[in-house]
TORPATI-385799 format. One record per atom (N, C-alpha, C, O): residue in three letters; z, x, y. Coordinates in steps of 0.1 Angstrom, whole numbers, plus 5000, padded with zeros to 4 digits. Example, Ala and Ser with C-alpha at 12.3 -4.5 7.8 and 13.67 -1.06 7.14 Angstrom:
REM TORPATI-385799
ALA507851324943/ALA507851234955/ALA507851324967/ALA508551424967/SER507151284978/SER507151374989/SER507951295000/SER508051345011/
***
This chain:
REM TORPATI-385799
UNK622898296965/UNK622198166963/UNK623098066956/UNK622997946959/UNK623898106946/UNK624697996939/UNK625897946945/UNK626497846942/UNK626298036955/UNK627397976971/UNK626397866978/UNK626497746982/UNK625897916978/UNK624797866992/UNK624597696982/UNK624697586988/UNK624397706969/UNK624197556963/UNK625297516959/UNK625297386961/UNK626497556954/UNK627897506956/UNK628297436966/UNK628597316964/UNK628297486978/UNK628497446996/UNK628097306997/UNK628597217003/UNK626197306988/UNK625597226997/UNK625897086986/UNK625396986990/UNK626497066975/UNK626697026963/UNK628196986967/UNK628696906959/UNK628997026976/UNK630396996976/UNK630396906991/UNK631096826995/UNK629396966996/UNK629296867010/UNK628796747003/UNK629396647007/UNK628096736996/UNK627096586987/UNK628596496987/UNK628696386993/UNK629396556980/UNK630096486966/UNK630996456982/UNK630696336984/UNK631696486990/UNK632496436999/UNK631596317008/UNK632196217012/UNK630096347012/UNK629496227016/UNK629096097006/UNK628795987010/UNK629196136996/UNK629296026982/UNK630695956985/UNK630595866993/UNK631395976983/UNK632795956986/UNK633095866995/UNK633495756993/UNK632995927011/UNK633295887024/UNK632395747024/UNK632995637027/UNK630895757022/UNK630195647023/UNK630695537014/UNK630795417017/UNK630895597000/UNK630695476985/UNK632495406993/UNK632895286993/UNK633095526997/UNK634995406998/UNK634695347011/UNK635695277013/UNK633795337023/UNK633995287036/UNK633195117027/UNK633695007025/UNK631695187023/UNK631195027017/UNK632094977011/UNK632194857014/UNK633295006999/UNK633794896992/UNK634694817001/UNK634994697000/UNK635094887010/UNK636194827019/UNK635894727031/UNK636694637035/UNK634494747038/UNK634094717046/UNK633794527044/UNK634194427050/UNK632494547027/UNK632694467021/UNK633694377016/UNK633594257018/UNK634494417012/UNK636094357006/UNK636594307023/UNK637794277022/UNK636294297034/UNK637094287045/UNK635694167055/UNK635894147067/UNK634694117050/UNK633994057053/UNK634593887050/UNK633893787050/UNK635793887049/UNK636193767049/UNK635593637038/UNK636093527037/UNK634793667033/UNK633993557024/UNK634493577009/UNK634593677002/UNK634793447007/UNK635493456988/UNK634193416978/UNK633593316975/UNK634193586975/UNK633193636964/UNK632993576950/UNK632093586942/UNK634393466947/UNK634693396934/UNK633893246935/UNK633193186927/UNK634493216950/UNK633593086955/UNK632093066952/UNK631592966947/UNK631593166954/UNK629993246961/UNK629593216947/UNK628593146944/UNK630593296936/UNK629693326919/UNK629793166912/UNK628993116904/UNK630893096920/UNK631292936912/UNK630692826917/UNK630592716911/UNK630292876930/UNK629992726938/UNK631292706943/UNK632392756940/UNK630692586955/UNK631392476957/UNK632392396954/UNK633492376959/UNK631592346938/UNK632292226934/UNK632992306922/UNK633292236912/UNK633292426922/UNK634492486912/UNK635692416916/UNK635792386927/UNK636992386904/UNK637992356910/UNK638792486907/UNK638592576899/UNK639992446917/UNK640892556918/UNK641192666908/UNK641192786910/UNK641592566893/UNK641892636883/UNK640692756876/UNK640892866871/UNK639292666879/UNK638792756879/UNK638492876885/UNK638292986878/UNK638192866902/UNK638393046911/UNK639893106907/UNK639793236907/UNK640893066904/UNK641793116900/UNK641893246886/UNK642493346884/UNK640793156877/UNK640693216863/UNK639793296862/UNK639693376853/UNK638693276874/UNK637293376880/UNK637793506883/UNK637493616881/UNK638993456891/UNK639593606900/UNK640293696892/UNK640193816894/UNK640993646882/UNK641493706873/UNK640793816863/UNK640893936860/UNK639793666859/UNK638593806847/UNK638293926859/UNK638694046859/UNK637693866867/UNK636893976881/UNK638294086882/UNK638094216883/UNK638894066882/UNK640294206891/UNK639894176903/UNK639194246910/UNK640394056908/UNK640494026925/UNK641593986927/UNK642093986938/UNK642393946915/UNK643593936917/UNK644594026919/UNK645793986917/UNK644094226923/UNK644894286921/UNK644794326940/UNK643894316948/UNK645994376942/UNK645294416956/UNK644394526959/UNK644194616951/UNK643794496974/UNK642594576974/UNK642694736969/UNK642094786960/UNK643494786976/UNK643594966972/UNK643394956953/UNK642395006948/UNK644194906946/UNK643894896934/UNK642794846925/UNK642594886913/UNK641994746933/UNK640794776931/UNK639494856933/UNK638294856928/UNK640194916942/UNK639195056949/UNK639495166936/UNK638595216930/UNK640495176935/UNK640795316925/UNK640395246912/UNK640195336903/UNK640295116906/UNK639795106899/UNK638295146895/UNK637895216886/UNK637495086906/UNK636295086904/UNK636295226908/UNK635395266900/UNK636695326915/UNK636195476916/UNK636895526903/UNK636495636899/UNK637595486896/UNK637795576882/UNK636695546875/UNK635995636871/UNK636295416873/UNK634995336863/UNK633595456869/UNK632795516862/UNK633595456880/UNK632095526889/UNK631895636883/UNK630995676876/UNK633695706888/UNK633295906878/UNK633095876869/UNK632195946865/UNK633495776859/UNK632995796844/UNK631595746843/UNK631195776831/UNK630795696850/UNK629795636845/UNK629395526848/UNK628195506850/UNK630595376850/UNK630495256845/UNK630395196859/UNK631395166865/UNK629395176863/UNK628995096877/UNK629794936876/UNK629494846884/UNK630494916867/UNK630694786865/UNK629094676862/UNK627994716861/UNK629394586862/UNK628894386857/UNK628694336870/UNK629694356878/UNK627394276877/UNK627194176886/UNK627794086880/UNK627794056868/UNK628793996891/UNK629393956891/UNK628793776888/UNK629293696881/UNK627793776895/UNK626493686887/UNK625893646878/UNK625493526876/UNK625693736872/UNK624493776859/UNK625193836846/UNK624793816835/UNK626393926850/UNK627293976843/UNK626094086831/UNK626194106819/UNK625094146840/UNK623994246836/UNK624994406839/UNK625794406848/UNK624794486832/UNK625494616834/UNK624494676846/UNK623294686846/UNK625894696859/UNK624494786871/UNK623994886872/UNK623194916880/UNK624494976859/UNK623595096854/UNK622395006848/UNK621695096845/UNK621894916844/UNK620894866833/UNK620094816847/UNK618994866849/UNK620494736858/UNK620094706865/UNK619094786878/UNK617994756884/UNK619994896877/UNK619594996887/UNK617995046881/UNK616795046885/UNK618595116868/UNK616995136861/UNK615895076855/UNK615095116847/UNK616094966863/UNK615094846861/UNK613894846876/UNK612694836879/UNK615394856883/UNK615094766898/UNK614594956901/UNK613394946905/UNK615095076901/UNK614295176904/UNK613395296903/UNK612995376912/UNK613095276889/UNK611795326892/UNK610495296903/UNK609695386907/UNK610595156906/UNK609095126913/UNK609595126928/UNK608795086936/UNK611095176932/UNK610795196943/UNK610995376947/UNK610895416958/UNK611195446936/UNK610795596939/UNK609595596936/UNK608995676943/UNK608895546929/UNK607895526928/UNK606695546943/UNK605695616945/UNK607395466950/UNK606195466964/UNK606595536971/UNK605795586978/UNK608395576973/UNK608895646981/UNK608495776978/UNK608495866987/UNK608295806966/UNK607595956964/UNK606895996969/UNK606896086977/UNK605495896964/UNK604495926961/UNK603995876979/UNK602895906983/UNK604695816985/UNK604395787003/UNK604895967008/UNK604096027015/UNK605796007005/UNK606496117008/UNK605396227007/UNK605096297016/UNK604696246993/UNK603996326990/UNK602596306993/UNK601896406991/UNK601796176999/UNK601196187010/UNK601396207024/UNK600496257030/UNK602196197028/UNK602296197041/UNK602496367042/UNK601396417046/UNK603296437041/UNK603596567039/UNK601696637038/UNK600996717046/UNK601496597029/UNK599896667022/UNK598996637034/UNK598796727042/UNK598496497038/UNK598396487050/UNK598596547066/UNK597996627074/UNK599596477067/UNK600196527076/UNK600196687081/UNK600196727093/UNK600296777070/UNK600396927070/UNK598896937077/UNK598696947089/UNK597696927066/UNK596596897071/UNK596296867085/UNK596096957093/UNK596296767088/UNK595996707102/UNK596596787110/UNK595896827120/UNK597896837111/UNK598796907124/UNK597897027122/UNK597597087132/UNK597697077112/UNK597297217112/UNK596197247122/UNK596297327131/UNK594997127118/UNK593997097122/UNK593697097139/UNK592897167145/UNK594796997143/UNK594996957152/UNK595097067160/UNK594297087170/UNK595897157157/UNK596597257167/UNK595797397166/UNK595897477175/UNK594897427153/UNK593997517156/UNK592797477168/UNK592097547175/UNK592697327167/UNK591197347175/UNK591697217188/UNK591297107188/UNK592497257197/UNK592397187204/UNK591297147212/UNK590197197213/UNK591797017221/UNK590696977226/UNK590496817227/UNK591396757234/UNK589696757223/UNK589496617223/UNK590296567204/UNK590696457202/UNK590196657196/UNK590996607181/UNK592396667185/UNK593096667175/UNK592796697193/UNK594296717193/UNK594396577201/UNK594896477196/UNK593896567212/UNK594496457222/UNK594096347213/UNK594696237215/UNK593196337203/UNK592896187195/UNK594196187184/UNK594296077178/UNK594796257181/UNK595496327172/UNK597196237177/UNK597896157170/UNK597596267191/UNK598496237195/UNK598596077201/UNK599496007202/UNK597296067204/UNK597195877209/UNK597295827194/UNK598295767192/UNK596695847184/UNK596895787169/UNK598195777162/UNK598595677156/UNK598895887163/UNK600295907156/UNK600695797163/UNK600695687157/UNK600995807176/UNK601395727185/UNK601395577181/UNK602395517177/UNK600095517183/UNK599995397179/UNK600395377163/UNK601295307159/UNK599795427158/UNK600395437139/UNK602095417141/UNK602595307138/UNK602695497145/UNK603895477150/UNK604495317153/UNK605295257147/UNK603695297163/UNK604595177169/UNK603594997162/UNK603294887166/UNK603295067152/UNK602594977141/UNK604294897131/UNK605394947128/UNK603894787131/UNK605294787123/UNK604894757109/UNK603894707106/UNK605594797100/UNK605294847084/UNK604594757078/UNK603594767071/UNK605594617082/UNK604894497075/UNK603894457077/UNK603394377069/UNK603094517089/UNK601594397096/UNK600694497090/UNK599594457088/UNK600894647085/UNK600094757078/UNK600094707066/UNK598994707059/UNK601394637060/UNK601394637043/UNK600394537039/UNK599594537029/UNK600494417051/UNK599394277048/UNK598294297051/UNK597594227044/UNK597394377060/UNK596494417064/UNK595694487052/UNK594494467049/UNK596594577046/UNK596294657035/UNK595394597020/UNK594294627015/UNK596894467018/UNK596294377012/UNK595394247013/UNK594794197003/UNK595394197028/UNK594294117026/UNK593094227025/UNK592194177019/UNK592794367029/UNK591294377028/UNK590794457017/UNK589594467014/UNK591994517008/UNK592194576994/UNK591894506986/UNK591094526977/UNK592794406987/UNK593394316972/UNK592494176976/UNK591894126967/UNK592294126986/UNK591893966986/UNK590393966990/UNK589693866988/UNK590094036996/UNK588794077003/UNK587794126993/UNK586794076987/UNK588694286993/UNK586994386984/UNK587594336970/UNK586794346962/UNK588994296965/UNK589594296953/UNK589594446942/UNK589194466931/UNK590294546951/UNK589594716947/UNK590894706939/UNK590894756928/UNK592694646945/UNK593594686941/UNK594294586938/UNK593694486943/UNK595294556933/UNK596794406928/UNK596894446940/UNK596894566945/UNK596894276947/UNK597994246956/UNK598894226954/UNK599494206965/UNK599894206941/UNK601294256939/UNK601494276930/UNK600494286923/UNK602794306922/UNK603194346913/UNK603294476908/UNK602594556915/UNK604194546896/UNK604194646897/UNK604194666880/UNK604794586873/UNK603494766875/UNK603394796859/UNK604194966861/UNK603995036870/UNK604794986852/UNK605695066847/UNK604595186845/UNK603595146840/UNK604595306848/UNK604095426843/UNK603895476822/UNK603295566815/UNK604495396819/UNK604695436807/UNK604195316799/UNK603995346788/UNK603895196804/UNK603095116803/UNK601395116805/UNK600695046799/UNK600995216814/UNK599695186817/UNK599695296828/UNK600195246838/UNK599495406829/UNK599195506842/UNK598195486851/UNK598295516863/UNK596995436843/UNK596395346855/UNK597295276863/UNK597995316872/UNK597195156858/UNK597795036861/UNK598495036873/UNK598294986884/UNK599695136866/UNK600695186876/UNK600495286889/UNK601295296898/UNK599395346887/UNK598695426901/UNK598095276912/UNK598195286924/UNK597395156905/UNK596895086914/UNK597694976917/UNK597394876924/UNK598894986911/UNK599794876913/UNK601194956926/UNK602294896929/UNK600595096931/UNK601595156939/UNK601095186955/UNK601595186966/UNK599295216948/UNK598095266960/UNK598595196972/UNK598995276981/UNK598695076976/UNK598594986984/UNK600095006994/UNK600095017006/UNK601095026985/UNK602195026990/UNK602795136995/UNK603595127004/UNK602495266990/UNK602195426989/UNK601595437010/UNK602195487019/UNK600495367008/UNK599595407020/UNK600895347030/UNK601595417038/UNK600895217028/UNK601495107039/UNK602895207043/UNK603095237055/UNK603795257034/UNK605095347034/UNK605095467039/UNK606095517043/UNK603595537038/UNK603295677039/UNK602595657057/UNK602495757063/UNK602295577063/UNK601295617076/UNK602495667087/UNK602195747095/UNK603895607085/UNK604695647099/UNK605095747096/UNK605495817106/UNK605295787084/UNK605995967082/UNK604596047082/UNK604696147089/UNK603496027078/UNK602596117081/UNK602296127098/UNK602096237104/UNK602396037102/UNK601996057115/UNK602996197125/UNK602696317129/UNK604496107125/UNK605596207125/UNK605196347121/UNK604696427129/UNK605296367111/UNK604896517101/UNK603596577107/UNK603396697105/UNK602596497114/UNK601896547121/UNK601796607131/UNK601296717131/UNK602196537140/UNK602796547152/UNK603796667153/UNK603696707164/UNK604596737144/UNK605596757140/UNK605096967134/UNK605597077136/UNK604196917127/UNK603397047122/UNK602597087136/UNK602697207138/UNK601897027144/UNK600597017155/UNK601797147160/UNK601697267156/UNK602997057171/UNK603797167176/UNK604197287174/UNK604297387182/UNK604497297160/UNK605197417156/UNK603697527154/UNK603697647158/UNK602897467148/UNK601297577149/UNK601597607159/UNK602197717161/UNK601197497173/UNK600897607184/UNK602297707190/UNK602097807197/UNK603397667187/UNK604497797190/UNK604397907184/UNK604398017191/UNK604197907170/UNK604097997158/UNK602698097162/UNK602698217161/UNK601498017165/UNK600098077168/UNK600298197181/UNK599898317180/UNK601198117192/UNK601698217202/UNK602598327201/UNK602898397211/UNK602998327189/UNK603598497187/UNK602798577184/UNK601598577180/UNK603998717189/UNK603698847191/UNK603298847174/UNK602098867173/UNK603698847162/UNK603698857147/UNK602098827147/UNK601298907143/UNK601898717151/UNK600398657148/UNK599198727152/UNK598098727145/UNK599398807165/UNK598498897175/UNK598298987166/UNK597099027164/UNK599699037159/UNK599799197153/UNK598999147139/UNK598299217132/UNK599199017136/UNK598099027122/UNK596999027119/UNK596599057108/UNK595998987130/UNK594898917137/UNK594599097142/UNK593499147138/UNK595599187150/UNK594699357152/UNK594399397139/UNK593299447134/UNK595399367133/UNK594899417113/UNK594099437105/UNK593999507095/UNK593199347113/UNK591999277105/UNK592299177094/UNK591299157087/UNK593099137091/UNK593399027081/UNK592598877084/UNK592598807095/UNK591998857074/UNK591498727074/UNK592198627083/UNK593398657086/UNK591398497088/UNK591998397098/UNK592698297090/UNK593698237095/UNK592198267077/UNK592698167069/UNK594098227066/UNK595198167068/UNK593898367061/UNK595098417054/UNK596898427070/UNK598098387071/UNK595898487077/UNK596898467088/UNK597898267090/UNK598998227088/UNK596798217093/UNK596998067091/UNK598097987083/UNK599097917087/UNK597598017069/UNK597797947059/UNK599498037051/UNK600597987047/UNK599098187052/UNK599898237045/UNK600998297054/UNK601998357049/UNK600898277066/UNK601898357075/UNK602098237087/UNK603098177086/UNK601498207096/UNK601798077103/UNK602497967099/UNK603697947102/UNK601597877089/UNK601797827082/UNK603397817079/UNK604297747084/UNK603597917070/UNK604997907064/UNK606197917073/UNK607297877068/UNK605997957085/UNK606897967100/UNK606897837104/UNK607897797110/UNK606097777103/UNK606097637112/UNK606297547100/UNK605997427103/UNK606697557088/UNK606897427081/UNK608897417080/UNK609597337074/UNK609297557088/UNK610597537087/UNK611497407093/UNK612397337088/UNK610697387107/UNK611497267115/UNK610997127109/UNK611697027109/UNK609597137101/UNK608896997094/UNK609796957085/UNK610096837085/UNK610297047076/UNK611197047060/UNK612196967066/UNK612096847062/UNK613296997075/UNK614296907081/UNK614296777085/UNK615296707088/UNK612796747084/UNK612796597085/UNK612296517074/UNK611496427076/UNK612696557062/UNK611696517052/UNK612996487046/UNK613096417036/UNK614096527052/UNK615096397044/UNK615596267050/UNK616196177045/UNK615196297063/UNK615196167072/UNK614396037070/UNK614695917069/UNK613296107070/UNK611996037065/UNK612195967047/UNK611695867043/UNK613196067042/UNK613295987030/UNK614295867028/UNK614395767020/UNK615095897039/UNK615695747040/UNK615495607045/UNK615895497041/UNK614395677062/UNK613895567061/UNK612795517055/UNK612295417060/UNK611995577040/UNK611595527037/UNK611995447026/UNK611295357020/UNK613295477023/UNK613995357012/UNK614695267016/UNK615195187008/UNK615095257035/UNK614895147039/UNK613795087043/UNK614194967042/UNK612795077046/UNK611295017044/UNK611094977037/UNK610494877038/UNK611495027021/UNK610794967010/UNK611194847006/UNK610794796995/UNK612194767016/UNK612894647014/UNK611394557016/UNK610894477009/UNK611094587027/UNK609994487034/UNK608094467026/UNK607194387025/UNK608394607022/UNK607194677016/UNK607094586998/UNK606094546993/UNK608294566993/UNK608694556981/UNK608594396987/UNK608094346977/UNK608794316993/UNK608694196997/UNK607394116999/UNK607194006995/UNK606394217006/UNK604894167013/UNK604194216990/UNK603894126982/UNK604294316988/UNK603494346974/UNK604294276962/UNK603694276951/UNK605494216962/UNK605794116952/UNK606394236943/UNK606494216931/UNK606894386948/UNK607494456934/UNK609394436936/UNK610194426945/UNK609194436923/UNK610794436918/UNK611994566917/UNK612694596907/UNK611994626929/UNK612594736935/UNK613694726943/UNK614094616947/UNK614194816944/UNK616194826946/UNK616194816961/UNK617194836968/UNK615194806967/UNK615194706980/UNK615594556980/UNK616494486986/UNK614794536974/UNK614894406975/UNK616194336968/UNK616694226971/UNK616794436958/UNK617594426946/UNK619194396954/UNK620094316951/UNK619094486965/UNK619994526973/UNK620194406984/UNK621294356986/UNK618994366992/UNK619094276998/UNK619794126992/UNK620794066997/UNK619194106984/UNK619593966971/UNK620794006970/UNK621493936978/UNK621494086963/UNK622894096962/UNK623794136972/UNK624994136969/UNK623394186986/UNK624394146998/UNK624294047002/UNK625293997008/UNK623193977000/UNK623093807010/UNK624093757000/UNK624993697005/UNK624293746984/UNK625193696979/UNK626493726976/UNK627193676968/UNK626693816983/UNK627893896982/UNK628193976965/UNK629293966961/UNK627494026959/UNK627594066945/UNK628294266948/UNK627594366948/UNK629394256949/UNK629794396954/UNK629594496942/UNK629494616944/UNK629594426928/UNK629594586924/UNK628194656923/UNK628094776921/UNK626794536924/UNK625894596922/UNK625494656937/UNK624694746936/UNK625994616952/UNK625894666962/UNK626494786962/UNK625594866963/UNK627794846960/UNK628594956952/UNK627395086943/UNK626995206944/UNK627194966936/UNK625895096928/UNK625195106932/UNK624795226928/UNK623795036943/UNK622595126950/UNK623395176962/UNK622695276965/UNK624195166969/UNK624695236980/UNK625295416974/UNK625295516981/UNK625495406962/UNK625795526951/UNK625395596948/UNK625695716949/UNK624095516942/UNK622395546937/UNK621595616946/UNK620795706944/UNK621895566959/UNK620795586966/UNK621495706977/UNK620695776983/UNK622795726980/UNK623795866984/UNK623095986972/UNK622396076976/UNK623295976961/UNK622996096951/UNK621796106953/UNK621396216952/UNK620896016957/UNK619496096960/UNK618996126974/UNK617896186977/UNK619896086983/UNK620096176996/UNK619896296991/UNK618896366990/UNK621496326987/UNK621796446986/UNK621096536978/UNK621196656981/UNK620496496969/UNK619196546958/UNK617896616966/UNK617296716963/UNK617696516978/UNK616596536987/UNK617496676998/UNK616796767003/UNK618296666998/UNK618796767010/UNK619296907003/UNK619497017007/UNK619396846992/UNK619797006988/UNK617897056984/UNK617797176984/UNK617297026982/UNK616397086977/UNK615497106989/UNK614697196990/UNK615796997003/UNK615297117014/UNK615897207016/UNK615197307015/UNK617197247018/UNK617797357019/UNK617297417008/UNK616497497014/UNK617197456996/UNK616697566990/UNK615097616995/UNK614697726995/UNK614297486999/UNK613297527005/UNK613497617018/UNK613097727018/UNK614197547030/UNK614397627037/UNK614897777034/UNK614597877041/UNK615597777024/UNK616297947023/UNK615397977016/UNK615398107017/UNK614197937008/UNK613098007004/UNK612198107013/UNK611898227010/UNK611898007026/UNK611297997033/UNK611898147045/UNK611498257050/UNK612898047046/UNK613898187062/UNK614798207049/UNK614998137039/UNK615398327052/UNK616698357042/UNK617498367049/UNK618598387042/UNK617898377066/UNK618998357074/UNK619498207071/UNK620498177078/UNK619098117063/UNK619598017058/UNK620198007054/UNK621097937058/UNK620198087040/UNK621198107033/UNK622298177035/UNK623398137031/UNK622098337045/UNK623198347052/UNK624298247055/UNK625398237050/UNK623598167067/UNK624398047075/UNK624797957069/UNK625397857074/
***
């Protein structure tokens, strides 16, 4: 087991790497003068000159690469180059409230989802085929026209939830449960559906084995067969997509975090590429690789929970 999380922990740190040095470069090669952008216009020369200097743009690019990757391993995300805010101070401002929904969307949809497929695929019939036209359409719903819908009939209508804004957990646990509800749902319907869809199949493969027949002559309960032995066979191929699902739902939450008014590293991220602010772009592209890999290593231990030819391979 501790090979098997080495492996999956040394694969992370080389995808941390490949991604964090292609963005600085890509960025740095976008042709647009980043000193201009922070000065304006009407800066005169002497001054982008004296901009570029404080900044380290005056060194060439490779050397600013290894600069900022020595500053990263130690810790030091660098200064928006705007705001001159530390992007570690920034980041844990701007991310709490978007794991916030991304979780808590994750961990409905999954709870859900598991449910409904289960459902679906024990009793076929007219709720399976309603089962598959719904995902379906849920699906080709787009996030934003769910998020407003949510809130005109939540928030402006019955007035049950904030139509925007976001309160901190540590501030108010209420508060902060009804300042997520809205956003949670709007984030969580296209991966539950997926996950549904997703569980539905693998029931009915898993239901059709010889294993299932032989538990069912045993006399063993239907739930227990189900729940404790199906069940756990068919959530192998689901797990593999729950890191997928985790990314796109921290791209969504750009749009999501836009329609509810929260101040999340969606939006944080958008703002500072439209203005070109690379070191705080640098740090959620960082931020948000280490919690890929956070999310993928811990399906993989699920999966090797789960199958132990996993961990073999």
């Amino acid at each position: 087991m501790l090979m098997f999380i080495l492996r999956r922990l040394a694969s992370g740190l080389v995808l941390m790497f490949v991604i964090s040095t292609a963005t600085f470069f890509l960025l740095n090669l976008t042709g647009q003068d980043p000193v201009r952008q922070v000065l304006g216009p009407v800066a005169s020369a002497e001054q982008v000159e004296a901009k570029r200097q404080q900044l380290g743009l005056d060194e060439p690019l490779i050397t600013q690469y290894f600069q900022w990757l020595g500053s990263a391993v130690r810790g030091d995300l660098g200064r928006s180059w705007f705001t001159n805010q530390p992007v570690g101070e920034l980041l844990s401002q701007t991310l709490p409230p978007t794991l916030s929904m991304v979780i808590g969307s994750l961990i409905l949809a999954a709870c859900f989802g598991t449910l409904i497929g289960v459902t679906a695929a024990l009793r076929r019939g007219r709720l399976d085929r309603g089962l598959q036209v719904a995902s379906t359409l849920v699906q080709a719903i787009p996030g934003f026209l769910v998020a407003l819908v949510l809130a005109l009939v939540f928030a402006v209508q019955l007035r049950l939830l904030p139509a925007t804004g976001f309160t901190a957990f540590s501030d108010s646990p209420g508060k902060w449960l009804a300042s997520i509800t809205l956003p949670v749902i709007a984030l969580a319907l296209g991966s539950l559906a997926s996950i549904a869809l997703q569980v539905r199949g693998s029931m009915i493969d898993v239901m059709q084995q010889d294993f299932v027949r032989t538990l069912r002559s045993r006399g063993l309960p239907e739930r227990s067969v189900v729940v404790k032995h199906a069940l756990r066979s068919a959530a192998g191929p689901s797990l593999t997509t729950v890191s997928l699902m985790f990314i796109v739902a921290i791209s969504s939450s750009v749009i999501i975090e836009k329609v509810f008014n929260i101040p999340g590293i969606g939006t944080q991220a958008n703002n500072s590429a439209s203005r070109g602010d690379l070191p705080v772009v640098l740090g959620i592209v960082l931020v948000t690789v280490v919690l890929v890999v956070v999310v993928n290593l811990l399906v993989d231990l699920a999966q090797g929970w789960i199958n132990p030819k996993v961990r073999v391979s």
